[in-house]
C-alpha positions as CSV (number, residue, x, y, z in Angstrom):
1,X,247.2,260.6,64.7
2,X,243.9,263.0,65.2
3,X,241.8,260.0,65.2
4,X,243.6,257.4,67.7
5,X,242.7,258.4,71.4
6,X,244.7,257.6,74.9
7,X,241.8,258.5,76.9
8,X,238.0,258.4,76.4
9,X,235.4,259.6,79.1
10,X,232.0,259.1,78.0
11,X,229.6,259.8,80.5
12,X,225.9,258.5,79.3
13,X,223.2,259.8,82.0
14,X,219.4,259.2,81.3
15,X,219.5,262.8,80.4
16,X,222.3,263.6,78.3
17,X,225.3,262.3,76.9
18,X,228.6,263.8,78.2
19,X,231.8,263.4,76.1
20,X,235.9,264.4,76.8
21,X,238.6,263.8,75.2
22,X,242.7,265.4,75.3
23,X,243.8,266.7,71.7
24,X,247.1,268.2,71.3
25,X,247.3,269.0,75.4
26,X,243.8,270.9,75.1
27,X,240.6,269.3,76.9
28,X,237.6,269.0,74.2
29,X,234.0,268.5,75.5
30,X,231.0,267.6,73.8
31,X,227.1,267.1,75.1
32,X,223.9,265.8,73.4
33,X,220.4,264.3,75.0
34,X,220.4,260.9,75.6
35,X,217.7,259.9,72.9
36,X,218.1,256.8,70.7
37,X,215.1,257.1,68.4
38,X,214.4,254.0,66.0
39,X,214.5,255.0,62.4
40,X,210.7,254.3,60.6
41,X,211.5,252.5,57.7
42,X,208.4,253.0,55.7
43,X,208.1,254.9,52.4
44,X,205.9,257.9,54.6
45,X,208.4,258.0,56.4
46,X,211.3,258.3,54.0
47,X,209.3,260.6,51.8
48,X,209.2,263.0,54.5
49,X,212.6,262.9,55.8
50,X,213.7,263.2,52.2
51,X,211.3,266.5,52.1
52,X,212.2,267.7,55.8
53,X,216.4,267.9,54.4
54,X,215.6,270.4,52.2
55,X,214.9,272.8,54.8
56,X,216.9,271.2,58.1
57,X,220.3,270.9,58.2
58,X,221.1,267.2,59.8
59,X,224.9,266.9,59.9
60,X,224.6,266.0,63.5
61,X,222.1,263.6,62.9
62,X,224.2,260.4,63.4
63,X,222.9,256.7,62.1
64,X,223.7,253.7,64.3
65,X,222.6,250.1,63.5
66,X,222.6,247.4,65.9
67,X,221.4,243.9,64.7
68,X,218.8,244.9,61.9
69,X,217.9,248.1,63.7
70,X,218.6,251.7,62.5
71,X,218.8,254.4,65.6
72,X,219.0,258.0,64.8
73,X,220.7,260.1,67.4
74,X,221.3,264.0,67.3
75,X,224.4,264.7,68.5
76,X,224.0,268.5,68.5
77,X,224.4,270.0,72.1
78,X,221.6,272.4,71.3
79,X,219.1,269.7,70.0
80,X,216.2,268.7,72.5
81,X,213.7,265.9,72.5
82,X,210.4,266.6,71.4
83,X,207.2,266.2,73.6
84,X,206.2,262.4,73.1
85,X,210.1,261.3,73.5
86,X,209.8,258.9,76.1
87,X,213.0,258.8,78.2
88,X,214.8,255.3,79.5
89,X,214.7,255.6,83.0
90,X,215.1,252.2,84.7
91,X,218.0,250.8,86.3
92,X,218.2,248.3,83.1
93,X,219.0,251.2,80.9
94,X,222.6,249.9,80.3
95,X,222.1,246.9,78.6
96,X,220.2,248.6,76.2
97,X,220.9,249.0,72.6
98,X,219.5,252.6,72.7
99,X,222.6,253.1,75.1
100,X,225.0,251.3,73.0
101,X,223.8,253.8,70.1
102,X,224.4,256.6,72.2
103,X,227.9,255.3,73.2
104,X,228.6,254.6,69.5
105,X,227.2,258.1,68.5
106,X,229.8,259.8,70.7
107,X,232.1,257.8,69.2
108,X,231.2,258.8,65.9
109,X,231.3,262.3,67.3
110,X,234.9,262.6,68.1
111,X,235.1,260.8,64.6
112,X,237.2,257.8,66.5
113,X,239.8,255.3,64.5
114,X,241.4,253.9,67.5
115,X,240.7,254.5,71.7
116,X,243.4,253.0,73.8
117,X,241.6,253.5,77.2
118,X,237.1,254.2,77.1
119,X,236.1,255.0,81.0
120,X,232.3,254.9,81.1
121,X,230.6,256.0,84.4
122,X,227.3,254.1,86.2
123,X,225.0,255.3,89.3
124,X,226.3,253.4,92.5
125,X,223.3,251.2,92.3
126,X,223.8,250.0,88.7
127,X,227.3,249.0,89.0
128,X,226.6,245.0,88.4
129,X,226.4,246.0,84.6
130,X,229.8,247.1,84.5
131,X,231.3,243.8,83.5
132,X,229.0,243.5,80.9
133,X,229.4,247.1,79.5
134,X,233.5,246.1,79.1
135,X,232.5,243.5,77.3
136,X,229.9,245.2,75.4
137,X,232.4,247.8,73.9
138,X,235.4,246.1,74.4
139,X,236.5,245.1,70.5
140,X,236.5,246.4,66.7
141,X,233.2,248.0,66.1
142,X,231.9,247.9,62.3
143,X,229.8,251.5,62.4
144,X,229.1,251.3,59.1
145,X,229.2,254.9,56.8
146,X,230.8,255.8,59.5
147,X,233.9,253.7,59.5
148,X,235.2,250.9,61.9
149,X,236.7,252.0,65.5
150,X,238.5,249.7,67.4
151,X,238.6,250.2,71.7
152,X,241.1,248.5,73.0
153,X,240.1,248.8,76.8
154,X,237.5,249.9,78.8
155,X,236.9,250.4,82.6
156,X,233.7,250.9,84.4
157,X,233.7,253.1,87.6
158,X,230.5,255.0,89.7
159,X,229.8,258.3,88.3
160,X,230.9,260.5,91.1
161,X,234.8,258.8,91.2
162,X,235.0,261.5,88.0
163,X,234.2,263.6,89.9
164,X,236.8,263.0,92.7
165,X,239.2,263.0,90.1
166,X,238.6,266.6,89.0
167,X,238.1,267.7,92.4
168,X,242.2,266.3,93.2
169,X,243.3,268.4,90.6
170,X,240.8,271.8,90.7
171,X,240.3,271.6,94.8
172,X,242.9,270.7,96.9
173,X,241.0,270.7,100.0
174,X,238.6,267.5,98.5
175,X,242.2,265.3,98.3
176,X,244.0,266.5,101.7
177,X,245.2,263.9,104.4
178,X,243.2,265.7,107.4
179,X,239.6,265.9,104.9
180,X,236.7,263.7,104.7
181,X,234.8,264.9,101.2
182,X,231.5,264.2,100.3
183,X,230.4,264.5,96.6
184,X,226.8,264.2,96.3
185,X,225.9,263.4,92.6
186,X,223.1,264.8,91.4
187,X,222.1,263.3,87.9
188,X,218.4,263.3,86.2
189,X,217.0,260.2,87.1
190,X,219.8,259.4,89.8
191,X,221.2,260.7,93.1
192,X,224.9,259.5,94.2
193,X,226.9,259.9,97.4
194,X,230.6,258.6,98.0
195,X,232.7,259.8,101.1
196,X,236.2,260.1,100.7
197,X,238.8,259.9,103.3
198,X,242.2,261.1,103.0
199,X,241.5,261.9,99.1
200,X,241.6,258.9,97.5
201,X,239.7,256.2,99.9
202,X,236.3,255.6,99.8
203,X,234.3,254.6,102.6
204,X,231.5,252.4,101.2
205,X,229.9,252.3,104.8
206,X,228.8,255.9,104.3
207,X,228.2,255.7,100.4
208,X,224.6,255.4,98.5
209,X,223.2,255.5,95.3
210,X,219.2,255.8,94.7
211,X,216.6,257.1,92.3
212,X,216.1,260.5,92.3
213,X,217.4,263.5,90.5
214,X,216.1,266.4,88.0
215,X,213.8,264.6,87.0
216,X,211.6,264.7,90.0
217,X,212.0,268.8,90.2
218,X,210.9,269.0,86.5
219,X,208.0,267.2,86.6
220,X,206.7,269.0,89.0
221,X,207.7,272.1,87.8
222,X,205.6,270.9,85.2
223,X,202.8,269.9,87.4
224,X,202.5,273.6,88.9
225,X,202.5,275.0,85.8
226,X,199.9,273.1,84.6
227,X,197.7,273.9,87.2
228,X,198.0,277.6,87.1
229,X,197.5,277.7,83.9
230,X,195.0,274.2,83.2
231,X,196.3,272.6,80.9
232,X,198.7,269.5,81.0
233,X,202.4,270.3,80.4
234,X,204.7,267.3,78.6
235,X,207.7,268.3,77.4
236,X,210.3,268.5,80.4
237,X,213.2,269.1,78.4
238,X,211.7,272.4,77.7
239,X,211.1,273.3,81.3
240,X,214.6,272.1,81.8
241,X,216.0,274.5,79.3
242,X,214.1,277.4,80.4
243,X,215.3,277.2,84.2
244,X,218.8,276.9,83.5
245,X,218.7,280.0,80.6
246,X,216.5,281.6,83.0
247,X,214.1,282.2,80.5
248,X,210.3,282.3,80.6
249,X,208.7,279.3,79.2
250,X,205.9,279.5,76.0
251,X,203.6,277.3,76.8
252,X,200.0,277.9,75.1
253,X,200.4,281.6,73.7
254,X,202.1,282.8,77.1
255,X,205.5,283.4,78.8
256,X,205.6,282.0,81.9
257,X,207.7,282.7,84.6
258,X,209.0,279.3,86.1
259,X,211.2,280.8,88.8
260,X,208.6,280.8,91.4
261,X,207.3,277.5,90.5
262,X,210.9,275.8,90.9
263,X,211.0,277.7,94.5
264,X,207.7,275.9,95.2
265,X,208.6,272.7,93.6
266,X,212.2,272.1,95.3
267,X,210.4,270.7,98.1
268,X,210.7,266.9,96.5
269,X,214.5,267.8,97.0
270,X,214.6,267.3,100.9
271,X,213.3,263.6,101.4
272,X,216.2,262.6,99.1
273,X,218.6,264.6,100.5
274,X,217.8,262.8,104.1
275,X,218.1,259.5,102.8
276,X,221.6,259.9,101.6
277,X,222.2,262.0,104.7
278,X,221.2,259.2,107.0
279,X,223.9,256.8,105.4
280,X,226.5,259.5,106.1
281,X,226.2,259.5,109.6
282,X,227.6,262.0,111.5
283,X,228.8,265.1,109.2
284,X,230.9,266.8,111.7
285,X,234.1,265.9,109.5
286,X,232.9,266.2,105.8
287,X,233.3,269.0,103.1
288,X,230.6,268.5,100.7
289,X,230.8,269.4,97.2
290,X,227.3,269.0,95.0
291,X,228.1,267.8,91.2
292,X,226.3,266.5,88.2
293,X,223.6,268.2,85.8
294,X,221.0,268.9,89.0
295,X,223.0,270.3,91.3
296,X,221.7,273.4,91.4
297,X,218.2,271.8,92.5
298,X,219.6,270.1,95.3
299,X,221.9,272.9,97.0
300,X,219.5,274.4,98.8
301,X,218.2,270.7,100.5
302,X,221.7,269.9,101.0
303,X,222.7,273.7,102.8
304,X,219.4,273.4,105.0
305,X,219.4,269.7,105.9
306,X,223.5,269.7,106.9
307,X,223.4,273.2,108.4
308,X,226.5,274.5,106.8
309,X,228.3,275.4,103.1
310,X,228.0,273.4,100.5
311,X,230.5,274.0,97.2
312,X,229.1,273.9,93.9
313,X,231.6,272.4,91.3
314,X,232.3,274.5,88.6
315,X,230.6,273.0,85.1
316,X,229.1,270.4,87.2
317,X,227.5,268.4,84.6
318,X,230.8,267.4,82.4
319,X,232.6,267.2,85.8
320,X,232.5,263.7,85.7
321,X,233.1,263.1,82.0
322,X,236.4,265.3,82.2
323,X,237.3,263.1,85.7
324,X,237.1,260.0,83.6
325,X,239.7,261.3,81.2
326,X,242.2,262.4,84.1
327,X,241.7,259.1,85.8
328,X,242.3,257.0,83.1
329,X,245.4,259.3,82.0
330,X,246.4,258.5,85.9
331,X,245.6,254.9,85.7
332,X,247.8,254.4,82.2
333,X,250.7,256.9,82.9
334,X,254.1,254.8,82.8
335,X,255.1,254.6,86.4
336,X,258.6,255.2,87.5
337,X,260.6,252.4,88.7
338,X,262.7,253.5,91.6
């Protein structure tokens, strides 16, 4: 049936929300921003959103309730927070309920009856809440209007193992016997590293997870701008937008070229390139591939500080999301009994 899944990747950054799902042998992807906003229950508030749907169309405007609270969550991929959105960005983010709306939401998305197998991805360093994630989403879920879904499994794994797992399949070279790869995970609020030996083992002595992603670039992106032009600049999801369009950003009245102020601010890149760097060790034996939503901010720190190539995944931001789905189609494939 349409609505009963094998496979599930859902890949919930503090950025966006990446989803990936097989249908009839085809993969389908899907992306929002990762913005739980609790619904106002007054009568202003009704009144307004009851005015508002006469001119907006909502339909991807998806209600989730948890407990006795209401979370709105726009699953368009074109949608984009507004300037006093305040982003979850601490290492708790998890066990949140915003995340278990946005989880739900992508659930709703792919309009969900049944998922066999849901892989969800964490940063290296937040891995001790994978246990409680499986047992978070691990059930029959009652989504209200939108139906009940029922997932019978889920596994937990670090964010960049999707990644490996497209790489085996789109790069031969990363699964090899005779290479080391490196895939260095840049995410917004997060920066991973895993080194691989022999394609498929991970050596945890030369593997790191820490803080630092888009997010630092942006802001001060943001920063420059606003000094050029003095006044303060909030809305980084805009910034964010206009870099990777490569259009000019209205701010104030004016069109602002942000090129030359992401030359100036890629700077921040290089002290967190070194710190994962330093965990590697020697780099003599690695190919290094650069993944996840911010990779393009951190080629350049990567190129200079190794002193050689670095290869850019293609569609590095659902790389990881469509590596959870091959995994777990790995993982539950009938094995042959010899």
């Amino acid at each position: 049936m349409q609505n009963d899944i094998d496979v599930f990747g859902c890949d919930v950054g503090y950025f966006q929300v990446k989803w990936v799902v097989r249908r009839n042998g085809a993969i389908e992807t899907g992306n929002y921003p990762s913005v739980a906003i609790r619904k106002m229950r007054s009568s202003t508030a009704t009144a307004t959103a009851t005015a508002a749907d006469m001119f907006i169309d909502h339909k991807t405007n998806v209600e989730i309730e948890i407990g006795d609270v209401t979370y709105e969550v726009d699953t368009s991929p074109d949608s984009i927070a507004g300037s006093r959105t305040a982003r979850a960005e601490t290492d708790n983010f998890p066990r949140e309920d915003e995340y278990a709306a946005l989880v739900f939401a992508s659930l709703v998305a792919i309009q969900a009856r049944k998922v066999r197998l849901m892989v969800l991805g964490l940063p290296l360093h937040t891995m001790r809440h994978a246990e409680f994630l499986k047992q978070r989403f691990e059930g029959t879920h009652n989504l209200r209007q939108h139906g009940i879904c029922t997932v019978e499994k889920v596994a937990v794994i670090p964010q960049p193992l999707g990644a490996l797992a497209y790489l085996r399949v789109a790069a031969p070279l990363a699964a090899t016997p005779s290479t080391t790869a490196c895939l260095v995970d840049s995410g917004w609020h997060t920066t991973d590293l895993i080194t691989v030996e022999n394609g498929k083992k991970v050596d945890h002595a030369r593997s790191v997870g820490r803080p630092g992603g888009a997010a630092v670039v942006i802001r001060e992106v943001a920063r420059l701008v606003g000094e050029s032009i003095g006044e303060r600049i909030e809305n980084i999801d805009r910034i964010d937008r206009a870099l990777r369009c490569r259009h000019p950003l209205h701010v104030y009245g004016k069109a602002v070229d942000l090129q030359p102020f992401l030359r100036d601010a890629l700077h921040v890149t290089y002290p967190i390139v070194k710190a994962l760097l330093t965990v590697v060790g020697t780099c003599e034996d690695l190919v290094v591939y650069g993944t996840g939503g911010a990779a393009c901010y951190y080629a350049d720190a990567l190129k200079r500080t190794l002193g050689f190539d670095v290869y850019t995944v293609d569609r590095p931001q659902l790389v990881n999301a469509i590596g959870f789905v091959l995994a777990g189609e790995a993982a539950t494939k009938p094995r042959r009994i010899s």
